[in-house]
N, C-alpha and C positions, 0 to 999 in steps of 0.2 A: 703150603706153596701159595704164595701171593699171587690175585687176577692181574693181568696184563691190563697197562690204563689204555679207556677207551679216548680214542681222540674229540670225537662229539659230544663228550660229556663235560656237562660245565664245571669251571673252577671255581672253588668257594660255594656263595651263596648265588652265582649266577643263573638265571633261570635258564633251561633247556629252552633255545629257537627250532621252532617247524617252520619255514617259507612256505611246506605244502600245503600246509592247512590256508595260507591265501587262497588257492585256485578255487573255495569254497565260497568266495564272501561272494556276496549280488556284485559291488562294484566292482571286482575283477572281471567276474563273468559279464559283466555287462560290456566291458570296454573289450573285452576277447570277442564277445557276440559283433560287435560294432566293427571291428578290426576287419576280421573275415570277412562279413557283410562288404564292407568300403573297399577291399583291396578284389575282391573274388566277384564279387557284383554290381559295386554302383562304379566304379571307375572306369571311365570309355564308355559307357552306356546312355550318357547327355542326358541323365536325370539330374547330376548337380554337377553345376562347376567345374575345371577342370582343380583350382587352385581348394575348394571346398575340400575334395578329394582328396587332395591334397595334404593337404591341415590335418582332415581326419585321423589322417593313417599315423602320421606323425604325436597327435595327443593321447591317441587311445597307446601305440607302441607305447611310450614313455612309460604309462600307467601297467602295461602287461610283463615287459620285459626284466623290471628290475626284480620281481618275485621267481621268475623261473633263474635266475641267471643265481639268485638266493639260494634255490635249490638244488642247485646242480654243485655249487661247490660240499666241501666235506665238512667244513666246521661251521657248527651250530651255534654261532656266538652272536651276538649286536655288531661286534665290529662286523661280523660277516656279511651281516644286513644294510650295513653304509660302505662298505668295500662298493658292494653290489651295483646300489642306487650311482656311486659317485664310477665305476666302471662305466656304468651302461651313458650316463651324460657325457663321460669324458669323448669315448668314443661314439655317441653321436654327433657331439660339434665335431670333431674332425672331421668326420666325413661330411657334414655340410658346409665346410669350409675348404673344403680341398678336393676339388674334383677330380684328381690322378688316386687320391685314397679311395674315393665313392669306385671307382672303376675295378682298381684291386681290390675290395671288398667284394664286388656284383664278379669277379674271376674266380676269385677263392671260395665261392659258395659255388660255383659252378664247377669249380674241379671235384667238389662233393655232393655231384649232383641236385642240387638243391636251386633250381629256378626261381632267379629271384633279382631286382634290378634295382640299384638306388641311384638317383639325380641330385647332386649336392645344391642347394637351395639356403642362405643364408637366413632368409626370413622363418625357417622351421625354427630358428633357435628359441624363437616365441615358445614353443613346448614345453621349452625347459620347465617351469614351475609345477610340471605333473610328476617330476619326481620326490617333489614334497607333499603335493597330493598323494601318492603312495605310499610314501613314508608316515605320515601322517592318521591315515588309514588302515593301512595292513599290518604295520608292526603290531600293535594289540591282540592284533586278529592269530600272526604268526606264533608269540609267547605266549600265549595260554594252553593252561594244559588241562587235554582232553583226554577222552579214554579213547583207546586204540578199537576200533573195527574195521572188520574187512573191507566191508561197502564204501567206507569212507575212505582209504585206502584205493580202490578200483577207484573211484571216481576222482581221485587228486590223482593218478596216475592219468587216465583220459585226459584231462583238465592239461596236466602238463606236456603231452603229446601233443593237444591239439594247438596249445600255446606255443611250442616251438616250429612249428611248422607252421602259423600265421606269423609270427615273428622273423622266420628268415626267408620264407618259401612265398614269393608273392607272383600273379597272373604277370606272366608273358603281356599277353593278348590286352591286358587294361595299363599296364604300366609301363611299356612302350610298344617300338612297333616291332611285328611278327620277323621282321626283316629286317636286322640289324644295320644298315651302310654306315652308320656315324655311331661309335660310342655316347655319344653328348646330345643327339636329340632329344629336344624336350626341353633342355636346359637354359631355353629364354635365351640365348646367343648362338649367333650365327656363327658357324666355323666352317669358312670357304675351305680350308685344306680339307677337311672331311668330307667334301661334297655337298650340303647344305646350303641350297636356298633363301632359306627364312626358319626361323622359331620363333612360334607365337604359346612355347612353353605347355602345349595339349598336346592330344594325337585326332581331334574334331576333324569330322566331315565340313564341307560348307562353310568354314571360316575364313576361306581362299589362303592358309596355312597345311597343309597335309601331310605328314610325315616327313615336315621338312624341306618339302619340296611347293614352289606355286598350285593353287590349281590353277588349272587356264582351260578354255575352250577345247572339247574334245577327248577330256578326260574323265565324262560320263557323270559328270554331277553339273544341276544346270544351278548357277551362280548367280540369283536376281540382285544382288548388290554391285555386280560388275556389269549387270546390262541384259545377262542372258535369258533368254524365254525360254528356249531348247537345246537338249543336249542327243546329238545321234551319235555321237563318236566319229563323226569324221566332217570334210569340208566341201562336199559336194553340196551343187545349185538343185534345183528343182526335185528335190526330193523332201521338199516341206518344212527343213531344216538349214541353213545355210548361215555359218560363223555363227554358230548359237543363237540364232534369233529365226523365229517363225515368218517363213517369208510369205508376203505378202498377197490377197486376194489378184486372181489372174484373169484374163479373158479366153475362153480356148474356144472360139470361134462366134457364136451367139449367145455360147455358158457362160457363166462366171463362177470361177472357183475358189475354194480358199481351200485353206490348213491347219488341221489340231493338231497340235503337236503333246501327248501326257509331259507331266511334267516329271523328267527324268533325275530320279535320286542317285540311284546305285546300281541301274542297268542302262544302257541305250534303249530305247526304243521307237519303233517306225513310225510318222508322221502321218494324221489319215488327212485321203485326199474328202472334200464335202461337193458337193453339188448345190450351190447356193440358188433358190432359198433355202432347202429342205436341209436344214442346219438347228441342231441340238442341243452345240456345244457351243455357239454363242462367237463361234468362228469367223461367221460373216458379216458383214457388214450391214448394224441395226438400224441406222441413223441416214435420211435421205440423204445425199448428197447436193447443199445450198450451192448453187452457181450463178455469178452475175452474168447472164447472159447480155451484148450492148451489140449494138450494130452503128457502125459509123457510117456513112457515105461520105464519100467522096467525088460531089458532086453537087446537080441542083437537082431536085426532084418535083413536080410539081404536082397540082389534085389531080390534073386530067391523065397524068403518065402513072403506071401502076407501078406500086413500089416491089420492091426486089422481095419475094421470097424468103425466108432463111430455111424452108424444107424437112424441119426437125422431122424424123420418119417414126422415134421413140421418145417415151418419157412426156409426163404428164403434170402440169400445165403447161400449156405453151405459152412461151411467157414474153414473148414480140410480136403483139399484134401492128405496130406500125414502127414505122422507120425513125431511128434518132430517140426511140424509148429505152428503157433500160431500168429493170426490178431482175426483184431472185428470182428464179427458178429453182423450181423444183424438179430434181430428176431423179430414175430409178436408180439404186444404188445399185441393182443386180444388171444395168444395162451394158450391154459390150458391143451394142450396132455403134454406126458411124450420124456423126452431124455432116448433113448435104446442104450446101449453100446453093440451089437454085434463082437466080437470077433471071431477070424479066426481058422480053427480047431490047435489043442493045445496050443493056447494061453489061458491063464486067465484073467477073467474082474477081476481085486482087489474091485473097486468102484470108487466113483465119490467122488473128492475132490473140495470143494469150499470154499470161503471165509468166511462160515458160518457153517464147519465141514465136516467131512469127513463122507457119506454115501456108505454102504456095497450093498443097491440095485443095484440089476441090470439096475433100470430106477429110474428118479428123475422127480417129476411132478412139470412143472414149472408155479409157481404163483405171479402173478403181486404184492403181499404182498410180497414175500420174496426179498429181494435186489441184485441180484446174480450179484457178479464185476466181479469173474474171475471162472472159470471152469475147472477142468481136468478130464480126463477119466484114470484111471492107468489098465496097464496092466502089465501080470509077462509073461516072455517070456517064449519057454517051455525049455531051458537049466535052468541047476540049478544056485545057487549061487554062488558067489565067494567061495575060500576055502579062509578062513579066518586065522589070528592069530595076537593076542597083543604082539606089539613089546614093548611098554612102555605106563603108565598111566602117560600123560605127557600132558602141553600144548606143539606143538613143533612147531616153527616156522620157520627153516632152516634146508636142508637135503643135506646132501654130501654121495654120492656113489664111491669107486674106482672098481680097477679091480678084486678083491679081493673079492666082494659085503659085503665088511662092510659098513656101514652106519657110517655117524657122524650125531648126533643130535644137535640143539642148539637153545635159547631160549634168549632174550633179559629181561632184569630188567624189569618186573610187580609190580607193587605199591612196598610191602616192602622186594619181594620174589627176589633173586639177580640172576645174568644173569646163565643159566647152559649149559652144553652140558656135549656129555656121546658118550661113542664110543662103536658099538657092530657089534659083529664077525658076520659069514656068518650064523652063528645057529640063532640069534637074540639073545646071549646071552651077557651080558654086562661085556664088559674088563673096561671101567671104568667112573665114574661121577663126576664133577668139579662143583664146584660153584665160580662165580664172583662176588666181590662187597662187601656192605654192604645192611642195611636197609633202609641210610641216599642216599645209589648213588649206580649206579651200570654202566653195559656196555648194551648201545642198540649195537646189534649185525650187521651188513652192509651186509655180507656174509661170508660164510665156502667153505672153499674148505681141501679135504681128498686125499692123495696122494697112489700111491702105495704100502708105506710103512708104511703106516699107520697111518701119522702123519699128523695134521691139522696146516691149518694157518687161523687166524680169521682178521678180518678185524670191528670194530667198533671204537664207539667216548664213550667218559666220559659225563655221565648226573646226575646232582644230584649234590652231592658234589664229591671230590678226590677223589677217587680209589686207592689203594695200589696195587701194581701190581708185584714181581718180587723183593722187595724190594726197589721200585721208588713207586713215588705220583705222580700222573696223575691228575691236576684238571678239574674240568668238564670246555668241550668247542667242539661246533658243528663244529671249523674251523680244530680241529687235530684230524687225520686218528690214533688209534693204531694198532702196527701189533702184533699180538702174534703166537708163533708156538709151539705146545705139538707136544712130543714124543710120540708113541706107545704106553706106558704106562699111558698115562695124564699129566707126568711132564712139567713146564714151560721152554723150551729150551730156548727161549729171548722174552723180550716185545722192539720194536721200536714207536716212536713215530714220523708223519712225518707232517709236517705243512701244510695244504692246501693251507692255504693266502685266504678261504673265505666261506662260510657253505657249507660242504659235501652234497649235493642232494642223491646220492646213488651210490654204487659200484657193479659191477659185475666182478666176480673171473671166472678164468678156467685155467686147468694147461699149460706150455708154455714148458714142460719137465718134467722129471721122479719126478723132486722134484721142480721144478719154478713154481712159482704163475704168473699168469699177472693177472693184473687189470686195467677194465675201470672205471675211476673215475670221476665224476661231479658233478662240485662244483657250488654253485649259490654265482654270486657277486652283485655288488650295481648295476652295469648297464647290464649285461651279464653273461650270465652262460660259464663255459672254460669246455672242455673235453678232457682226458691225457689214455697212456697205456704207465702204472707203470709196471715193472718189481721186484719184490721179491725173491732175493735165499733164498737158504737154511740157506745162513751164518747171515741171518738178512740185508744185506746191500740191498738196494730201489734206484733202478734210474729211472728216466724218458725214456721210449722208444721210445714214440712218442706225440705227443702234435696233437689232430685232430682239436683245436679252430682256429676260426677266429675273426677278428673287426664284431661289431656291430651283431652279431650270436648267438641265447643261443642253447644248448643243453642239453641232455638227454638219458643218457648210454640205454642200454635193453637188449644187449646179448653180451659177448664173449665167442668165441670159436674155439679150435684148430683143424683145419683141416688139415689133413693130406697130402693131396697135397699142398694145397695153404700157409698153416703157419697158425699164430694169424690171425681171422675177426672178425670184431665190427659190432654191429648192434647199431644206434644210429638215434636220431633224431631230426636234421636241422633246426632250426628258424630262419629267417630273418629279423630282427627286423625292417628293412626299408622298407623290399619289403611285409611284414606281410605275409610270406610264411612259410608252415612246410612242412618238405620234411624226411623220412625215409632211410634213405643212409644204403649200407652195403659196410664196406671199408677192403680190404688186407693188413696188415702192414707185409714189408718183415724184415728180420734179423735185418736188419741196422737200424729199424723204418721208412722208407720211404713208404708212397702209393703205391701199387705197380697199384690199379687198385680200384676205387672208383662205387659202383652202385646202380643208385635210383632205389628205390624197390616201393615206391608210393606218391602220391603228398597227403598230409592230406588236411582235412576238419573239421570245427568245433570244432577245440581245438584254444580257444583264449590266455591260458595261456597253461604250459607243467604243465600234474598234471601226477604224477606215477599212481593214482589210475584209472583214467580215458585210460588212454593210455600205454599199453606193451604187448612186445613181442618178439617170439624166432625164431629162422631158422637153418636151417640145409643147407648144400651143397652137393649134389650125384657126385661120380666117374666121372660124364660128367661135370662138373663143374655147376649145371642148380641149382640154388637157389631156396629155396620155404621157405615163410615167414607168422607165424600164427600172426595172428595182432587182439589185442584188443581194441578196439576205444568207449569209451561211452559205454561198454555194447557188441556192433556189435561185431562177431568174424566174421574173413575172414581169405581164404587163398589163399595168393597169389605166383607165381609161377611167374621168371624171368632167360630170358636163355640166354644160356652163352655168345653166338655169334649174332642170330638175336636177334632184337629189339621184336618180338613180344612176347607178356606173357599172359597169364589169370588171372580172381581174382573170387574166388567161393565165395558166402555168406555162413553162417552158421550158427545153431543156439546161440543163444545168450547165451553168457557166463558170468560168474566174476572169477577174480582172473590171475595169470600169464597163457596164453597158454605155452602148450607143443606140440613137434614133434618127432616124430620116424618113421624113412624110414627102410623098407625091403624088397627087391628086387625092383618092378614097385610099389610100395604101400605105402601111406603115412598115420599113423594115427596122427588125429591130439584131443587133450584133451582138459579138461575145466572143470569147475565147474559151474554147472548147479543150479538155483536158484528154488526151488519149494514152493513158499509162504515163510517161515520162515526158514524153510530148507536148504541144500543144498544138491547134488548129484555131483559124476561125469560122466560126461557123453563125448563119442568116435566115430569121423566120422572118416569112413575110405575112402580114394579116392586114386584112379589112379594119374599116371603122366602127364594125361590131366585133370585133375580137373573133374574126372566124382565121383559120389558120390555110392558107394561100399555098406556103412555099418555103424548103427547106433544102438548104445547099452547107457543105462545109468543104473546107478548102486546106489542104496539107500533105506534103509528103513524106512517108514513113523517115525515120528517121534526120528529118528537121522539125525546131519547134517553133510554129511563128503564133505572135503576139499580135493582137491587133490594136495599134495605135490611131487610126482614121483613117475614118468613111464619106464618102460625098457622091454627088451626082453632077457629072459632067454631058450634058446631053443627054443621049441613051447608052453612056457607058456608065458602069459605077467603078469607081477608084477607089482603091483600100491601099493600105498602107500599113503592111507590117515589121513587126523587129523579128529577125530570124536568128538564131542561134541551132550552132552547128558542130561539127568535130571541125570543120575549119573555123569556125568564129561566129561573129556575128557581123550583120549586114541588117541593112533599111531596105526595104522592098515594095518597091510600086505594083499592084496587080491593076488590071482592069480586064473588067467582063462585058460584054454587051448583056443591055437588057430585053 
């Protein structure tokens, strides 16, 4: 009786296949080690990657599954062995290609209890080439023939236990989330019907991605990429957390407090309160708190009257030892008292102005929450105000006084409004108003000068397009000076036009006689700036008086003025372009235009180029011939004083100004002016000093919320008259003050 044929037994001369004897070789076992490890341990654990993880689990399967899936079928053949390989590929692309298969896969291993989750992901198809890595590999390993033992036996049995149960059986907990809402989480796209948020294709803490869902504030994980410092899990104020950010040091009465908040991962926890200083954690605040402490007056203050108080009761330096000063302070960061502004009897505290509003208390409690940059105490002096009156609702931006005290007003071409000026009597009442120009062009104005007869000469250039002027066209160009002169009545007496040969820097006017104009003029050229004093009569004709340029020199006009003993003197200022020196000269020009007598008044510092805005200034000369020069430099006013025969001189600081200083001498006494800067504002404000620079007397004038300009000062008797441009939420206006002295 014939054996029954076995079915695993090969045909012909084919060799007997074992697939079990794979689960022996190192690189099986090594990619089964790998497998486990990556799907049971490193995956959700944020030792690698989410997509690493990823990859992994994908190259080692590839390499694992095609030798068990070998052994599980019945026939022992080679076909059985590429059945197998070309199985296990086939149905991995589908499921990474069709996410409704990946889902009925992860069901049907579930209806056989076998936990385990697949994401279909096209880029796994990368893997594919590990099944010719096992191919490659294993089959040699499979077709050889060994001798049969137990041990070996037991251990390809484990071997394929523990292989099918890494191959289908994978971690809940790492390879999605515990709590299913969306079949498709995970899968790098968003699927609103599901419920889902966002997929950023992980299941990571702290990626502001979470299970699909945003994180956001209050969800117990503190987010430093969205802002947050703290997380308490809820949105309550003073409990040292508040919308996830650690809220800020506090005052609780004479204390000052602040807040640690741990930095919360995966719990809430409570916020500690600290007692500052006595702080650990670095909670409170290290660093003094810098404060420009400034004190305005608003008023006149003088040596004999004691100046106001500021009171500070804390905080160390005190940093206003007199009135109208102004540096940092230094104050305690841990301070929570108040700043008291005590004032001298009949002074008025107004309040305390800061970068953050203007308060009416009498004391400002200072809190490390508020940001305070800069500080003023305002006081009102006890003299009254100016006595006021509107000379015109005007912008005005050049002022000409004669002896007569008419004014000329004058104003340069703004956008389409054309150049104006207006002359008014000693009443303030207007004899008459001009306009310049068109829409298309008009005249920037250089300077005005008003004679004693009434009559103006102007000095500007053509901007825009041509100008009609006199019956001539003027086209626009910065290199030609025009001269024009009105009659007493406003009429055009003649317009001259005079070439510079290179762009007009700026002119200053002053009279050289009853009806002569002079003018310092400076012009900027391609390598050097040239400086001239032009002469101007009556009859229109312009010659050159004196020429002050050198080689390799620039300058920079700033005052002329006729002095009565000495003649024409210029105030100008000296660039050496090789020796990189600035130098401030005031020089004599006699009849003939010769020098008669040349003197430096101060050696500059820190101007690298000549800017008008940054650097001017005026001077005066007293009956002993002894010079005294108000200088604006960056900001710095100073007054310096240089005498006539010795070399020695003084230089007083002052407080800091903007805009042209002014000077006025009377008797032994020199007031020197300015426009005073108060946050947005402006003021003018008046030192008065001796003729040894000793300091007399200091007043400023302005009220909150206008900003006046000072245009001119003079002395009528024993009043002084000033003369500012005010600028408003209503507008602007020209403004006459006058004080008794």
């Amino acid at each position: 009786m014939s054996a029954m044929p076995n079915p695993s037994a090969p045909h012909g001369g084919e060799r007997t296949l074992r697939p079990e004897r794979v689960f022996l070789h190192p690189l099986w076992l090594l990619a089964l080690v790998l497998l486990v490890l990556n799907d049971h341990f490193l995956k959700g654990s944020g030792l690698l990657p989410g997509m690493v993880t990823g990859k992994l689990s994908d190259f080692t399967g590839l390499v694992v599954a095609p030798a068990l899936l070998a052994a599980l079928l019945p026939w022992r053949r080679r076909a059985t062995w590429a059945f197998a390989h070309l199985a296990v590929g086939l149905v991995f692309t589908l499921l990474q290609l069709s996410p409704a298969l990946a889902q009925l896969w992860t069901a049907l291993l579930g209806m056989l209890s076998i936990p385990s989750r697949f994401v279909s992901d096209p880029s796994d198809l990368l893997a594919l080439p590990m099944l010719a890595v096992s191919h490659l590999f294993f089959y040699p390993w499979a077709s050889r023939s060994l001798p049969k033992r137990a041990l070996q036996r037991c251990l390809e049995g484990v071997a394929l236990s523990v292989g099918l149960a890494a191959s289908l059986a994978t971690s809940q907990e790492t390879q999605g989330p515990p709590v299913d809402p969306t079949p498709v989480c995970g899968d790098g796209s968003v699927d609103l019907d599901a419920g889902e948020e966002c997929d950023d294709g992980n299941y990571n803490r702290g990626d502001g991605c979470f299970q699909c869902k945003w994180e956001a504030c209050g969800d117990g994980t503190v987010m430093p990429r969205l802002g947050e410092s703290c997380e308490d899990g809820n949105y309550e104020a003073n409990d040292g957390c508040n919308d996830c950010a650690v809220e800020p040091p506090y005052c609780d009465g004479a204390q000052m407090k602040a807040w640690f908040c741990p930095d919360v991962v995966a719990t809430a926890e409570d916020c500690i309160q600290l007692q500052c200083p006595e702080d650990e954690t670095g909670a409170c605040p290290q660093a003094p708190a810098q404060v420009e402490m400034r004190v305005f007056d608003n008023g006149r203050f003088e040596s004999k009257q004691p100046h106001p108080q500021h009171g500070f009761t804390l905080g160390e330096p005190v940093c206003l030892e007199e009135l109208s000063s102004s540096r940092m302070c230094t104050l305690n960061p841990y301070w929570c008292q108040s700043l008291v502004a005590s004032p001298a009897e009949d002074y008025t505290f107004v309040g305390w102005r800061s970068n953050f509003g203007i308060h009416l208390e009498p004391s400002l409690t200072f809190d490390e929450r508020t940001p305070i940059q800069t500080l003023a105490a305002i006081f009102e002096a006890p003299e009254g105000q100016p006595q006021e009156r509107v000379l015109a609702n005007e912008e005005v931006e050049w002022l000409s006084r004669n002896v007569n005290d008419e004014l000329l007003l004058a104003r340069s071409s703004v956008g389409s409004a054309a150049a104006w000026v207006a002359l008014l009597d000693a009443s303030g009442a207007q004899r008459y108003a001009l306009n310049f120009g068109t829409e298309q062009g008009g005249l920037r104005i250089l300077g005005v000068m008003l004679d004693e007869r009434g009559e103006t000469t102007l000095a500007a250039v053509v901007e825009g397009v041509s100008v009609e002027l006199g019956g001539q066209l003027f086209p626009a160009s910065d290199a030609v000076l025009l001269w024009l002169r009105l009659d007493s009545a406003g009429n055009l007496s003649w317009v001259k036009a005079q070439q510079a040969g290179a762009s007009i820097l700026n002119v200053r006017l002053s009279l050289a006689g009853a009806e002569t104009v002079a003018a310092l003029l400076t012009v900027q050229g391609a390598e050097n700036d040239g400086i001239g004093l032009w002469i101007v009569e009556p009859d229109g004709s312009i010659r050159l008086h004196a020429d002050l340029s050198a080689a390799q020199h620039s300058y920079l006009g700033q005052e002329l003025r006729l002095n009565a003993r000495l003649g024409l003197m210029a105030l100008y200022v000296d660039r050496d372009t090789l020796e990189a020196t600035q130098r401030l000269i005031c020089a004599t020009i006699e009849s003939d235009g010769s020098l008669s007598q040349s003197k430096l008044v101060v050696e500059l510092s820190g101007q690298e180029e000549l800017d008008e805005s940054l650097l001017e200034a005026s001077f005066l000369v007293d009956d002993l011939e002894q010079l005294y020069v108000a200088l604006r430099q960056d900001g710095a006013l100073s007054l310096i004083h240089v005498a006539a025969a010795e070399p020695q001189s003084w230089q007083t600081q002052l407080p800091e100004s903007a805009g042209k200083p002014m000077l006025l001498l009377q008797a032994d006494e020199l007031d020197v002016f300015g426009t005073q800067m108060r946050g947005d504002s402006k003021a003018w404000h008046r030192e008065r000093m001796n003729t040894q620079g000793e300091h007399l007397l200091s007043e400023a004038w302005g009220a909150p919320g206008n900003s006046d300009a000072l245009l001119g000062a003079w002395r009528d008797g024993e009043r002084l008259v000033l003369v500012v441009q005010r600028s408003s939420v209503e507008g602007f206006a020209l403004i006459e003050q006058t004080l008794s002295l």
